[in-house]
NUGUDREN-809017 format. One line per field, with one value per atom (N, C-alpha, C): atom name; x, y, z; residue number from 0. Coordinates in Angstrom, 2 decimals. Each point is the difference from the previous one (the first is absolute). Layout:
<sites>
name c(CA ...)
u c(X ...)
v c(Y ...)
w c(Z ...)
resi c(NUM ...)
</sites>
This chain:
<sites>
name c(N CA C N CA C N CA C N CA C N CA C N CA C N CA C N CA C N CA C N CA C N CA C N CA C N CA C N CA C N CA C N CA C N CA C N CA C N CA C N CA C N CA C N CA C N CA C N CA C N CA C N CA C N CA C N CA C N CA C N CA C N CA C N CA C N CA C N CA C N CA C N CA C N CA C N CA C N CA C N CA C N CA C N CA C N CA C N CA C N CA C N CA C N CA C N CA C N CA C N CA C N CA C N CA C N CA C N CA C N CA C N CA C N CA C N CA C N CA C N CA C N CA C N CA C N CA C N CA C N CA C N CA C N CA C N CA C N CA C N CA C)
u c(-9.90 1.03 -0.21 -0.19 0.39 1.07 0.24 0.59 0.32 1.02 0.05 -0.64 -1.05 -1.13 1.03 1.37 0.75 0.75 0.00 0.94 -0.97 0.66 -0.89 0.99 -1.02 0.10 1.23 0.35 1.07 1.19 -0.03 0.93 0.26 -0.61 0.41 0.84 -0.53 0.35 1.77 0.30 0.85 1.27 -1.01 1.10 0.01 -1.22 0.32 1.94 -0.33 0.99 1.00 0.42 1.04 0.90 -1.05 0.29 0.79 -0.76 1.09 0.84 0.53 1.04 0.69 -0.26 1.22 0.20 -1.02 0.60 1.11 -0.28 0.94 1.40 -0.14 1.75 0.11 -0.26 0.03 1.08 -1.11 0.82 1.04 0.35 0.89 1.02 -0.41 2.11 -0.50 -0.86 0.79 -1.11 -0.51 -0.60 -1.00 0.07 -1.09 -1.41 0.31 -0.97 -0.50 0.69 -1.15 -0.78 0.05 -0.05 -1.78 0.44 -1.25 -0.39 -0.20 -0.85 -0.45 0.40 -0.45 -0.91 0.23 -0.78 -1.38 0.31 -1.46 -0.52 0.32 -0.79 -0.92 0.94 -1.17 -0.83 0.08 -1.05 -0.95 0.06 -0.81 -1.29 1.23 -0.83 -0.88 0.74 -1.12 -1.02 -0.07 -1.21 -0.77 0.32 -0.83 -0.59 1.03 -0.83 -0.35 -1.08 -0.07 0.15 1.37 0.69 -0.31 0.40 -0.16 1.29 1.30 1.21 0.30 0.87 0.59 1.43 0.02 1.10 1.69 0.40 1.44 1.23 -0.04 0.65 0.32 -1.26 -0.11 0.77 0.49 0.99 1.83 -0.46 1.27 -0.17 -1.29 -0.26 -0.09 -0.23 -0.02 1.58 0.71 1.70 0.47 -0.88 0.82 -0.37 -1.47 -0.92 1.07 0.34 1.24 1.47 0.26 1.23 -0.21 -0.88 -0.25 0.12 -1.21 -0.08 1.51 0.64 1.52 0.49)
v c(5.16 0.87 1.41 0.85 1.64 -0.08 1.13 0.52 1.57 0.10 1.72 0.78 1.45 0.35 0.70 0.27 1.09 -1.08 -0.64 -1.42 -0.13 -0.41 -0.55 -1.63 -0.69 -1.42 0.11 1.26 0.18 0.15 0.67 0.31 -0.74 -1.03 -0.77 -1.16 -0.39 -1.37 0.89 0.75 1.34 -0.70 0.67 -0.53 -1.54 -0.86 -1.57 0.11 -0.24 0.21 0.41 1.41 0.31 -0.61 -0.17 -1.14 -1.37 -0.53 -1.50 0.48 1.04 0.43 0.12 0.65 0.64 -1.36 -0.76 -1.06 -0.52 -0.74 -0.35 0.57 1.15 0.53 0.29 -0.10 0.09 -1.39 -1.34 -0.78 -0.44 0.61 -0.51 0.85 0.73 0.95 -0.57 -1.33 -0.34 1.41 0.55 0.79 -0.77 -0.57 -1.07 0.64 1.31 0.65 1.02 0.43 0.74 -1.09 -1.21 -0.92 -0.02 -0.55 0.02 0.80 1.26 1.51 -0.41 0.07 0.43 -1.36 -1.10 -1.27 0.18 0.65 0.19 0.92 0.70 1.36 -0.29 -1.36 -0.30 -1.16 -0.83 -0.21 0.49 1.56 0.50 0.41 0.48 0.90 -0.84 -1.53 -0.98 -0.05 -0.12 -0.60 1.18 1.47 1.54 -0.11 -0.33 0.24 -0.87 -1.27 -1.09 -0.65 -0.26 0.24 -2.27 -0.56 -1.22 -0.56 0.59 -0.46 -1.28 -0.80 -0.88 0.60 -0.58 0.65 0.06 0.79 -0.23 -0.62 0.09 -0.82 -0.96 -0.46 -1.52 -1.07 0.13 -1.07 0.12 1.53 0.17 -0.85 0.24 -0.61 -1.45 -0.55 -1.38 -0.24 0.33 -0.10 0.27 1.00 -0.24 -1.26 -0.18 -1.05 -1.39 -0.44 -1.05 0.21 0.70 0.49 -0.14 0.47 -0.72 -1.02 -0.79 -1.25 -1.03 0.64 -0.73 -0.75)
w c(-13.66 0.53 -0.51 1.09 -0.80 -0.75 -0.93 -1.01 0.50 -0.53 0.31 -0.96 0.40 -0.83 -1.05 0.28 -0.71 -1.33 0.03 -1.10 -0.85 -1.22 -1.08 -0.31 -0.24 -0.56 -0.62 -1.06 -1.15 1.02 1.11 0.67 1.29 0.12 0.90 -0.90 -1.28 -0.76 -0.09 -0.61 -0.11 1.82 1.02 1.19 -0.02 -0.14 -0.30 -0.27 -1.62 -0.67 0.39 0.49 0.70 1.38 0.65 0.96 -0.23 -1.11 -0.08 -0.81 -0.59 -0.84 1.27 0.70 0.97 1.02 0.59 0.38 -0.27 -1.92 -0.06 -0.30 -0.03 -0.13 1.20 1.21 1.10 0.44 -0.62 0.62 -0.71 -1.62 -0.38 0.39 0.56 1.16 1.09 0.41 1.51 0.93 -0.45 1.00 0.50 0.67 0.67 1.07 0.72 0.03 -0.69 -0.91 -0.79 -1.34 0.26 -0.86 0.64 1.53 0.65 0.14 -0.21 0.17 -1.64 -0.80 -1.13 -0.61 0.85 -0.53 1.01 1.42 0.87 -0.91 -0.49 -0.78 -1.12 -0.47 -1.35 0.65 0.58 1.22 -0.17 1.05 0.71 -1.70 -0.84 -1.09 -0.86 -0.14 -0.75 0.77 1.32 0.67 0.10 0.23 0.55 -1.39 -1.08 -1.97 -0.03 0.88 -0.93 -1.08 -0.17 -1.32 -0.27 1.13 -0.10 -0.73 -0.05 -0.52 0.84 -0.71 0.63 0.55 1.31 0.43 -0.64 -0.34 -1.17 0.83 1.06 1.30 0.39 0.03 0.43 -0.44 -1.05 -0.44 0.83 0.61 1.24 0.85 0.57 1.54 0.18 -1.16 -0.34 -0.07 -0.86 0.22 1.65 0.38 1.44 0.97 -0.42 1.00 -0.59 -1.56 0.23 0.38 -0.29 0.66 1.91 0.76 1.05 0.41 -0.74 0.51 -0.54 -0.52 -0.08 -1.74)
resi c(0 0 0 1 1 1 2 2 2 3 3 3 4 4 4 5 5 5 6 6 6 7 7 7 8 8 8 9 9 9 10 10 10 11 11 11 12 12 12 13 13 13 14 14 14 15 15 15 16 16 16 17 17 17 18 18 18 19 19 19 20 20 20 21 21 21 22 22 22 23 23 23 24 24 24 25 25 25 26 26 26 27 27 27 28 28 28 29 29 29 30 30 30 31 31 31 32 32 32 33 33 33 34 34 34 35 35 35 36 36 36 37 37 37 38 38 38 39 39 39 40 40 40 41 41 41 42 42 42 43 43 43 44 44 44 45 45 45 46 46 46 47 47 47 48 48 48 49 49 49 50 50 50 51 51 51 52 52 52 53 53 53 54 54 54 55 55 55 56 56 56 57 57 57 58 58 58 59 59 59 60 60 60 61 61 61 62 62 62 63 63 63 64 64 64 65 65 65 66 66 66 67 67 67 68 68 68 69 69 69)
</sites>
């Protein structure tokens, strides 16, 4: 994956970071889309920084996938 030529490693790990911070105070007021803006963002920034994080999430989407199925 390109990288942007203007970012440094220091300053992407930097937005990493910021990103799931703000996620989660995002979703703890119930802001449910800026929950999802700020969780696509660290997404996008682990995978552009090949950073190789495990996603900090996933233990949401799994609560919703049982909560689904009943």
């Amino acid at each position: 994956m390109k990288q942007c030529a203007f970012a440094t490693k220091e300053s992407m790990e930097r937005a990493l970071n910021e990103a799931e911070e703000k996620a989660h105070k995002n979703l703890a007021r119930y802001k449910f889309m800026n929950f999802g803006y700020w969780a696509a963002i660290w997404v996008h920034v682990n995978q552009v920084g090949n950073f190789h994080r495990p996603n900090p999430f996933s233990a949401y989407v799994e609560l919703a996938k049982n909560k689904e199925r009943g």
